[in-house]
C-alpha positions in Angstrom: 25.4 4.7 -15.3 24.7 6.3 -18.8 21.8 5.4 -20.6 22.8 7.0 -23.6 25.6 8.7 -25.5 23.4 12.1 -25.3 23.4 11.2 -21.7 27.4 10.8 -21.6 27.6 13.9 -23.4 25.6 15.9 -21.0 27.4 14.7 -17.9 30.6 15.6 -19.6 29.3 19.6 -20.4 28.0 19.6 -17.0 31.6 18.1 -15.4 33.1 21.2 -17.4 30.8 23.6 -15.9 31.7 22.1 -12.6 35.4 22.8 -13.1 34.3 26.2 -13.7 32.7 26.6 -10.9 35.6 25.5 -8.6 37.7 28.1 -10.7 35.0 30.7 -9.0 36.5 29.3 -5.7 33.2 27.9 -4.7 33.7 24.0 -3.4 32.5 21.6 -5.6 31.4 19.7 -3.1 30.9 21.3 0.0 30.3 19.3 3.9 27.8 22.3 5.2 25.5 25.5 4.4 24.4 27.5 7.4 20.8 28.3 6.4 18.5 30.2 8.8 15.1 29.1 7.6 13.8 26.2 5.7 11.7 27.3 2.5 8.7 25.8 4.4 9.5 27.6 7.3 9.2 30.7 4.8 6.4 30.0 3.5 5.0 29.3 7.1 6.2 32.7 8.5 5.6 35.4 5.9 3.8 33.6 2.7 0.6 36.2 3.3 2.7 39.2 4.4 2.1 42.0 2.2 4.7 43.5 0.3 4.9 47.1 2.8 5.1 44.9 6.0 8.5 42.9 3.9 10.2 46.5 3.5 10.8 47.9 7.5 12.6 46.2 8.6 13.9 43.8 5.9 13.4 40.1 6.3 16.8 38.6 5.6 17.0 35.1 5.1 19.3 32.4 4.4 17.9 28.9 2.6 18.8 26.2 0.4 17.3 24.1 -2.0 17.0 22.4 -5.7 16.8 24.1 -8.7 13.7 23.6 -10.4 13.5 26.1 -12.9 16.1 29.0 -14.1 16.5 31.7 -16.2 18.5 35.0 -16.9 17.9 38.1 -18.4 20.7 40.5 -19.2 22.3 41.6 -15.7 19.5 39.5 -13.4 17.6 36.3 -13.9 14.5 34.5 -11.8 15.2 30.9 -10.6 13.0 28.6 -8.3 14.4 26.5 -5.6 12.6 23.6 -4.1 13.1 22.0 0.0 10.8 20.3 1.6 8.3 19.9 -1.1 7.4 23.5 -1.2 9.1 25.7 -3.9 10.3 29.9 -3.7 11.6 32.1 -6.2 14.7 33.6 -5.6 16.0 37.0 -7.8 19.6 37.3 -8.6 21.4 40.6 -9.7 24.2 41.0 -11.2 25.0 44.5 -8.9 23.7 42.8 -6.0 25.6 39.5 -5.7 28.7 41.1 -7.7 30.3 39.4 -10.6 31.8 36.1 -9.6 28.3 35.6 -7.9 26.7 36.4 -11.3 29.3 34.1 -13.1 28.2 31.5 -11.0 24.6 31.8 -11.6 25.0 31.4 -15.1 26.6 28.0 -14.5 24.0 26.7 -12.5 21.3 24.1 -14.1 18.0 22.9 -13.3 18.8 20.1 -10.4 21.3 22.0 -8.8 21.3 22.8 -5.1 22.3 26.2 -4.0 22.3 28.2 -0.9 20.7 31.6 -1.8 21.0 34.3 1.1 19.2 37.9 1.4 16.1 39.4 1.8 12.5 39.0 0.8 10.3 41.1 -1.2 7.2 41.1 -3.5 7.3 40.9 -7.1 5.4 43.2 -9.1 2.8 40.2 -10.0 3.0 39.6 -6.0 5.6 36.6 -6.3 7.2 36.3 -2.8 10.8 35.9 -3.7 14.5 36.3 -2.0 16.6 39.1 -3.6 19.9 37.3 -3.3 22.5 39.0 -2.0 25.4 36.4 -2.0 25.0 33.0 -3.9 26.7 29.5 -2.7 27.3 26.6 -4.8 26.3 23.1 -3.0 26.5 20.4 -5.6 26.0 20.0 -9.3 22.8 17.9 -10.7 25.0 16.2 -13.7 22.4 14.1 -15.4 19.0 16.5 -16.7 15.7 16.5 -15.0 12.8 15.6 -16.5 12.0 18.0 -19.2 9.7 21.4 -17.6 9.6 19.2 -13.8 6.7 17.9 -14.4 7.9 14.2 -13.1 8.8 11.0 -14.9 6.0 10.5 -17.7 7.1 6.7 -18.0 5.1 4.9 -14.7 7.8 2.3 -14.5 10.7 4.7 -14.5 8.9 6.7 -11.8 9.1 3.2 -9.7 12.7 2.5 -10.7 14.6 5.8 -10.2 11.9 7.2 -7.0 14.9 9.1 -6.2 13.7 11.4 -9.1 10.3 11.2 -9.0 9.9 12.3 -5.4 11.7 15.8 -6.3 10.0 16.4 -9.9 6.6 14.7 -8.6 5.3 16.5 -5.5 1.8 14.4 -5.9 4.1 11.0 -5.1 5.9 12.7 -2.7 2.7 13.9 -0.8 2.0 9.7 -0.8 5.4 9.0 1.2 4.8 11.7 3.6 0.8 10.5 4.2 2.5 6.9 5.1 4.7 8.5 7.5 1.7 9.8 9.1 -0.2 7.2 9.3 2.3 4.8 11.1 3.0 7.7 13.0 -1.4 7.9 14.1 -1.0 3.9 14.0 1.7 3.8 17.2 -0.5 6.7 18.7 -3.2 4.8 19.0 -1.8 1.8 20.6 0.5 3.4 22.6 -2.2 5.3 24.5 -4.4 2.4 25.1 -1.2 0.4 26.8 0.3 -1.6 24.0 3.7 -3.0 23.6 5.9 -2.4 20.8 8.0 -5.2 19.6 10.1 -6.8 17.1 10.4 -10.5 16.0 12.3 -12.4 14.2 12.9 -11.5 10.7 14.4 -15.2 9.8 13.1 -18.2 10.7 13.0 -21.4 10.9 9.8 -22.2 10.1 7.8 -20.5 8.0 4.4 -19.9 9.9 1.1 -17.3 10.3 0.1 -16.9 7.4 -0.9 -19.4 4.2 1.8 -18.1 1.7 4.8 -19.4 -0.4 8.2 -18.5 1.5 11.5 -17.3 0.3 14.2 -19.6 1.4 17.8 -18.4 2.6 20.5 -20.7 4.5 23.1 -19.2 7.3 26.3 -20.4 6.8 27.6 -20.4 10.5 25.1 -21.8 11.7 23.9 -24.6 9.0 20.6 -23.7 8.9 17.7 -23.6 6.3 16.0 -20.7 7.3 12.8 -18.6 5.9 11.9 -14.8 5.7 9.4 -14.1 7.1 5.6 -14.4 6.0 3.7 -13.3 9.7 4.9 -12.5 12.9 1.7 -14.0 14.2 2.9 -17.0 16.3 5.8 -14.9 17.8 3.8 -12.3 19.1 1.2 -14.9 20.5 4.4 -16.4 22.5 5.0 -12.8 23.7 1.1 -12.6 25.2 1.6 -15.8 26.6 5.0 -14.5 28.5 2.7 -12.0 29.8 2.4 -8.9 27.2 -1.5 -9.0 27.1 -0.6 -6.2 24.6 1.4 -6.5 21.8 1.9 -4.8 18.6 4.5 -4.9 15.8 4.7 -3.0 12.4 6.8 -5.3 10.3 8.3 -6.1 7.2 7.0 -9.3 5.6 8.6 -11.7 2.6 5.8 -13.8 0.3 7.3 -16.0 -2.5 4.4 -15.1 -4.9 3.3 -13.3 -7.7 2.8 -9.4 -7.8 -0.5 -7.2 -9.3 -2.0 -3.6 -8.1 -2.0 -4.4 -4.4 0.5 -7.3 -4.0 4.1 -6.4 -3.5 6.8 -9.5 -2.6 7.8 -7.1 0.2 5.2 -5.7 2.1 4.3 -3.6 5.6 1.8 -5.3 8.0 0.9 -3.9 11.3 -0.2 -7.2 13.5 -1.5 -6.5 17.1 -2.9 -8.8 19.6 -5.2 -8.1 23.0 -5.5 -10.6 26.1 -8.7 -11.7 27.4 -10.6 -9.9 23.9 -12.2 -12.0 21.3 -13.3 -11.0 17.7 -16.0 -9.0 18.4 -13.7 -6.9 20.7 -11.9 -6.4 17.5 -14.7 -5.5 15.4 -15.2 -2.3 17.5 -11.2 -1.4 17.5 -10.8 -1.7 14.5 -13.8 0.7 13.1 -12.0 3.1 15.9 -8.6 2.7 14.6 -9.2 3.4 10.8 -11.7 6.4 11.6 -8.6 7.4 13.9 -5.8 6.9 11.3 -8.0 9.1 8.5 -8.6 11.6 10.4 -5.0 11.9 11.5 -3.5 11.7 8.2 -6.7 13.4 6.0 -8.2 15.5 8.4 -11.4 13.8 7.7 -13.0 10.1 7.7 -13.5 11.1 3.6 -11.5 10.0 1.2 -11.9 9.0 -2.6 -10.7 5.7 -4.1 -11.4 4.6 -7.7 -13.3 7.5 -8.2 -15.8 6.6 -5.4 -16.0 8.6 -2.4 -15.6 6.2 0.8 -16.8 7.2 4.9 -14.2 5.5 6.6 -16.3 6.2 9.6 -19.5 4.4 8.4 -19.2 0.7 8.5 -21.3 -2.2 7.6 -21.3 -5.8 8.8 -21.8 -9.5 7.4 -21.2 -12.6 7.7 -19.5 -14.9 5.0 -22.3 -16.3 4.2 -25.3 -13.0 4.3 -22.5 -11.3 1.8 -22.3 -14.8 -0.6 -26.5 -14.6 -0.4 -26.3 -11.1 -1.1 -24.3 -10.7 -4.2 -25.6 -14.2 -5.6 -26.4 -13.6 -9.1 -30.1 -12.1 -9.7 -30.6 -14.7 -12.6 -30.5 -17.9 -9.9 -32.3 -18.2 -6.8 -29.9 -17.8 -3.8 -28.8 -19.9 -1.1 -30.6 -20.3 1.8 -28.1 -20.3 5.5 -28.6 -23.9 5.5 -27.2 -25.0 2.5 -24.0 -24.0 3.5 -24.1 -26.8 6.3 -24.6 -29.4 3.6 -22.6 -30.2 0.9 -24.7 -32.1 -1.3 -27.4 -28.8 -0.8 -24.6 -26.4 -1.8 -23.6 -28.8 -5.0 -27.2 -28.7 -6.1 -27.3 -24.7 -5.7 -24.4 -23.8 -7.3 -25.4 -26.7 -10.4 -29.2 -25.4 -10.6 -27.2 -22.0 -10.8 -25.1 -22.4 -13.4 -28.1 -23.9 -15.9 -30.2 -21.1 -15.0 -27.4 -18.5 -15.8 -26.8 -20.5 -19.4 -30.5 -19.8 -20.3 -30.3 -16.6 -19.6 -27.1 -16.2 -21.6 -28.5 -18.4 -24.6 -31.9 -16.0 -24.3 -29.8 -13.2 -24.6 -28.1 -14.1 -27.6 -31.3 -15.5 -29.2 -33.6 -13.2 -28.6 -30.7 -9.7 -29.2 -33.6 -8.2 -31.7 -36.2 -8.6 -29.4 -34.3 -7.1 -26.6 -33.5 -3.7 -28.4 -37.2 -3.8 -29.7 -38.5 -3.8 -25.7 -35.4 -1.4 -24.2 -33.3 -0.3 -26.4 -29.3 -0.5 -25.3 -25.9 -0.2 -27.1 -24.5 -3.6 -28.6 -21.6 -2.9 -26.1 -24.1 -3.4 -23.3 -25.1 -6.5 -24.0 -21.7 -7.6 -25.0 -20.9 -6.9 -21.8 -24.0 -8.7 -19.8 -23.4 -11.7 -21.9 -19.6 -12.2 -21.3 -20.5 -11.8 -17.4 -22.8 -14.4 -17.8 -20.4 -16.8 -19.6 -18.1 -16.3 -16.8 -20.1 -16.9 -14.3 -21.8 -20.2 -16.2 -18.1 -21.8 -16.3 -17.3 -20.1 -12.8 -20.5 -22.1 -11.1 -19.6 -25.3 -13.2 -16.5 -25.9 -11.7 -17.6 -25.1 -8.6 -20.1 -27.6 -8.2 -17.7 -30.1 -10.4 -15.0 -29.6 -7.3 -17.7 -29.8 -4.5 -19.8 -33.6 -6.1 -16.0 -35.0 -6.8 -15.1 -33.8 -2.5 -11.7 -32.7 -4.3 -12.1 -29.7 -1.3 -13.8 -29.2 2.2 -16.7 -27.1 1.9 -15.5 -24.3 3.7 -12.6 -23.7 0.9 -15.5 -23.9 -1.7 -17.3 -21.3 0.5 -14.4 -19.0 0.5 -14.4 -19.3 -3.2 -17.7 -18.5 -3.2 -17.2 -15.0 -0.9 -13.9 -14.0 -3.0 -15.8 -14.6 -6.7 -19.3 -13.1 -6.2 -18.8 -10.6 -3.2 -15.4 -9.2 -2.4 -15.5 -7.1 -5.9 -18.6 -5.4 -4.7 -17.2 -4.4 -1.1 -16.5 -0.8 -2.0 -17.3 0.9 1.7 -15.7 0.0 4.7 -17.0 -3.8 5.4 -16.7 -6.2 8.4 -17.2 -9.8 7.2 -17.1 -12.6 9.9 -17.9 -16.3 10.2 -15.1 -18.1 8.3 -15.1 -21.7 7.4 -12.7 -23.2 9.9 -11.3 -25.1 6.9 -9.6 -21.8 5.9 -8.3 -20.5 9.4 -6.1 -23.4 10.8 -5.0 -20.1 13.7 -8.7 -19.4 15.0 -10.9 -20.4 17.5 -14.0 -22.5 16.5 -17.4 -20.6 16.9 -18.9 -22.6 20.0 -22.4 -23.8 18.8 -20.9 -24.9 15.5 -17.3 -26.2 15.0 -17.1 -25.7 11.3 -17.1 -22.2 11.6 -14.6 -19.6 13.6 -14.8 -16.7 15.1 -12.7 -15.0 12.4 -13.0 -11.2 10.4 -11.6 -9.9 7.5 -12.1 -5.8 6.5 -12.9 -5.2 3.3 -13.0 -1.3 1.7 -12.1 -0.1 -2.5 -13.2 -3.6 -3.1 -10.2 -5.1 -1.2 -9.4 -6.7 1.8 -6.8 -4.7 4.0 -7.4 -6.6 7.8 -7.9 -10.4 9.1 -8.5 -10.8 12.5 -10.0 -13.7 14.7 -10.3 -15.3 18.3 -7.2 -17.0 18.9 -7.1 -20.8 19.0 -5.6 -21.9 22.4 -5.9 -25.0 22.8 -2.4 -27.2 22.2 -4.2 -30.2 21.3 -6.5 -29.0 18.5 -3.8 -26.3 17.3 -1.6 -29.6 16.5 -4.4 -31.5 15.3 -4.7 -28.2 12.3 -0.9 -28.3 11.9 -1.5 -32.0 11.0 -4.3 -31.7 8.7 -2.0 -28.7 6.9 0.8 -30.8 6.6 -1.9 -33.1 4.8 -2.8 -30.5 2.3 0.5 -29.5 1.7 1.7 -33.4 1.4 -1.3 -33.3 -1.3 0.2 -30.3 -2.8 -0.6 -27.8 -1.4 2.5 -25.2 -0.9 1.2 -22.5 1.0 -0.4 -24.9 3.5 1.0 -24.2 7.0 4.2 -26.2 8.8 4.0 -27.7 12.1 5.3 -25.9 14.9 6.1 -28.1 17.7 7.5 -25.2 19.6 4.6 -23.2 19.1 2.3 -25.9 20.2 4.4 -26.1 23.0 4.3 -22.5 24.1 0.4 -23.0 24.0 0.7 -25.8 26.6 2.0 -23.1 28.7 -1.3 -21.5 28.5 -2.2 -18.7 26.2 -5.1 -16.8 27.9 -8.2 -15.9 25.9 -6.8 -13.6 23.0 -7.9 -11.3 19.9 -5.4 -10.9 17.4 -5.6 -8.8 13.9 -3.2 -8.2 10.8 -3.7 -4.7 8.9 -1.8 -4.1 5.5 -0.1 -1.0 6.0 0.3 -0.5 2.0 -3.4 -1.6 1.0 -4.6 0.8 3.7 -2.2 3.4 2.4 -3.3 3.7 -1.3 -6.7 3.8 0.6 -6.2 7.3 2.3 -4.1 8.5 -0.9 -6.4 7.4 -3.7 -3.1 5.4 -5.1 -4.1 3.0 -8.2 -1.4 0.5 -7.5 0.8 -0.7 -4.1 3.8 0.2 -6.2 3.0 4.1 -5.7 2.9 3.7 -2.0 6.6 1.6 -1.9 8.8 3.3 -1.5 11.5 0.7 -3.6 9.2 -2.0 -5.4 10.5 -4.8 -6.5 10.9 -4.4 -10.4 11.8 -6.9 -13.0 15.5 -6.7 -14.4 15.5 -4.1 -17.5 17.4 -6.3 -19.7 14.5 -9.2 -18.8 12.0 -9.9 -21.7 9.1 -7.7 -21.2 5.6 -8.3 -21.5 5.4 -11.0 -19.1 2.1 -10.0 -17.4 1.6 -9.6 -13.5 0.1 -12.5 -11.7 -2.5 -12.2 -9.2 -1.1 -12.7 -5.7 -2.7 -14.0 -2.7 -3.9 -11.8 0.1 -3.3 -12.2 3.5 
């Protein structure tokens, strides 16, 4: 409990001054306090009334709150309560609340929560404040706040005690109550254009929807290995083919994995599928949804992210492959659409790439003189432009090593390809379709050309926050995927997907054409609040064990 003896020793005092209290006759911890207003409700109601319109009649009110600052003078003393994340001074006398109230007041401490009753007036520097007129103790903070409420300074102990920083920190608090708001718009929306919500199982016996490491549990009455879940995704397509054409779930999801800025073991996903809709359909939602959710939660389709202002209402389109030909590196010649078709082509680009980017890295350091001599640039410049290039020389070796060795199918090269040279740069709010088919064992094949799907993904800050596709509904090719993923994951491959049979079998049933998409709730979250890190939009992240040896670094995780 006690992280220190100067922490012991302060609980003590403060159980002293709690014993005092109780000698005042107030209860030391009291069930109830009967307030009239909240201090929002305060400020709401008469935060611009001017001091003359305060005086006939009086305002009387009762409220309650935190102590977040205190101090006394002589016979009175200021002290600011806190509800509701807004804060109002309250003015205590000594002739006004009498003397056990006074005694009181000099027991209380920043933390505290009081019940402060009486009327509202203007300070002479125009302060609206309650001049209390009887004072009621409600419970004792025993351990100190933060020194002057400014909020934990130490990030990790923010994330470990939120309990404190939500009350000294009215920034993170602002985060939590901008998520509630946006699940709040989220259900809005589908609810009004007919959608179901559901919930499905949490526990499971096979671990499908997604390609992810799972946690393992085992239930003891029953004998059974089971798995938290990683998707919802092939429940909720069992659901449409019972005859929900619309379904939506905002759920909790479990990935075995490693954690970074916007990967969190436990995470929020909203996943929402549409009968007789395909991608494109999706496309178009989906630019409608976001736009919806800002606007609902910011009041505007604006917001700023990494220091970058982003339009979440002006959205851009590409394919896989346009965005991999776009971002290319400017020191090779790109690839043209066909290359992608042919793996010997793609081998030969991504080669012919990598020695062109070694020249120009070698140029650069052989020629550093003549450089500064024709445009001048600080050393750290160049450092800079010649460690990109050395990345991506060894980045382009291997690929091209992988592809003329066929230790992968194309289409996981060409995913590579899109995460390494384009997703960094996808800063505005980005649709990006065509996916190898080799990567989405869940999605219908494109029609004129089986080795792509009709799959999305939303990118915006650089980030991916939504994967959506055409659902794959046909029994016989689903199981011929789970077989080829049992295949990767016999050749070890662990995120690979399982088979499952009763899945396959629900599809025999008949799953009518379908759309389906997966938002993260979290990603999209730090979106709207400019958060740096998923951790400041959980509530509760998981944290390592204190006593654990620290300065293990975070791994990258994999997105869904």
């Amino acid at each position: 409990m006690f992280d220190s003896e100067f922490e012991r020793g302060l609980f003590d005092l403060r159980k002293a001054k709690l014993d005092e209290i109780v000698k005042l006759g107030q209860a030391a911890y009291p069930n109830q306090f009967s307030a009239s207003h909240t201090i929002p409700e305060v400020r709401a109601e008469w935060g611009e009334a001017k001091a003359e319109a305060l005086e006939t009649p009086r305002v009387t009110v009762a409220v309650a709150g935190r102590i977040m600052a205190i101090r006394a003078q002589g016979k009175a003393g200021f002290a600011t309560l806190q509800q509701g994340g807004q804060r109002l001074q309250i003015y205590v006398r000594l002739d006004a609340v009498g003397e056990q109230g006074f005694a009181l007041y000099k027991l209380l401490d920043m933390g505290d929560h009081i019940g402060a009753s009486g009327y509202l007036f203007r300070t002479r520097t125009g302060e609206l404040t309650i001049h209390v007129e009887k004072l009621t103790f409600l419970a004792k903070a025993m351990l100190a706040l933060p020194e002057k409420f400014h909020g934990l300074a130490d990030v990790e102990l923010r994330y470990r005690q939120r309990y404190v920083d939500l009350f000294t920190n009215l920034d993170a608090r602002e985060v939590f109550v901008k998520r509630a708001k946006t699940l709040k718009a989220l259900r809005q929306f589908f609810d009004s254009r007919g959608y179901l919500e559901v919930e499905t199982p949490m526990m499971q016996q096979v671990a499908g929807g997604a390609a992810a490491r799972p946690f393992t549990t085992h239930h003891n009455a029953l004998d059974l290995d089971l798995f938290l879940r990683i998707a919802p995704e092939l429940y909720l397509k069992r659901l449409v083919v019972g005859g929900f054409d619309r379904v939506y779930e905002i759920n909790r999801n479990f990935r075995n994995e490693g954690v970074s800025t916007q990967h969190n073991p436990e995470f929020t996903m909203l996943e929402f599928y549409q009968a007789y809709a395909n991608y494109h359909d999706l496309m178009d939602l989906t630019e409608e949804l976001i736009a919806f959710v800002a606007k609902e939660v910011n009041g505007t389709t604006i917001t700023n992210f990494g220091g970058v202002e982003i339009d979440l209402g002006k959205w851009t389109r590409l394919t896989m492959r346009e965005a991999i030909i776009k971002w290319w590196p400017e020191e090779a010649d790109a690839p043209v659409k066909e290359d992608f078709n042919n793996v010997a082509a793609l081998s030969s680009r991504c080669l012919a790439t990598s020695n062109s980017i070694k020249k120009h890295r070698q140029s650069l350091g052989d020629n550093r003189d003549a450089v500064f001599v024709v445009e001048p640039q600080p050393l750290t410049e160049l450092s800079k432009q010649a460690e990109r290039l050395a990345d991506l020389e060894v980045y382009f070796e291997g690929i091209s090593h992988v592809i003329q060795k066929k230790e992968g199918f194309v289409g996981k090269i060409i995913a590579n390809l899109f995460e390494g040279l384009a997703e960094p740069h996808l800063i505005q709010p980005t649709i990006i379709y065509e996916f190898p088919t080799a990567v989405s064992p869940l999605s219908k094949q494109n029609p004129d050309n089986s080795d792509w799907v009709e799959r999305f993904e939303f990118y915006c800050g650089g980030f991916e926050l939504g994967n959506a596709f055409s659902e794959l509904n046909d029994p016989v090719e689903q199981h011929k995927r789970f077989a080829q993923q049992l295949e990767d994951r016999a050749h070890g491959d662990d995120e690979a997907h399982q088979m499952d049979e009763d899945y396959v079998r629900a599809l025999a049933y008949g799953l009518p054409p379908t759309a389906g998409e997966g938002i993260g709730i979290d990603r999209l979250v730090m979106l709207l609040t400019g958060s740096k890190s998923i951790r400041d939009v959980i509530l509760f992240p998981l944290m390592r064990n204190r006593d654990q040896v620290s300065g293990v670094q975070d791994q990258e995780g994999r997105a869904e």
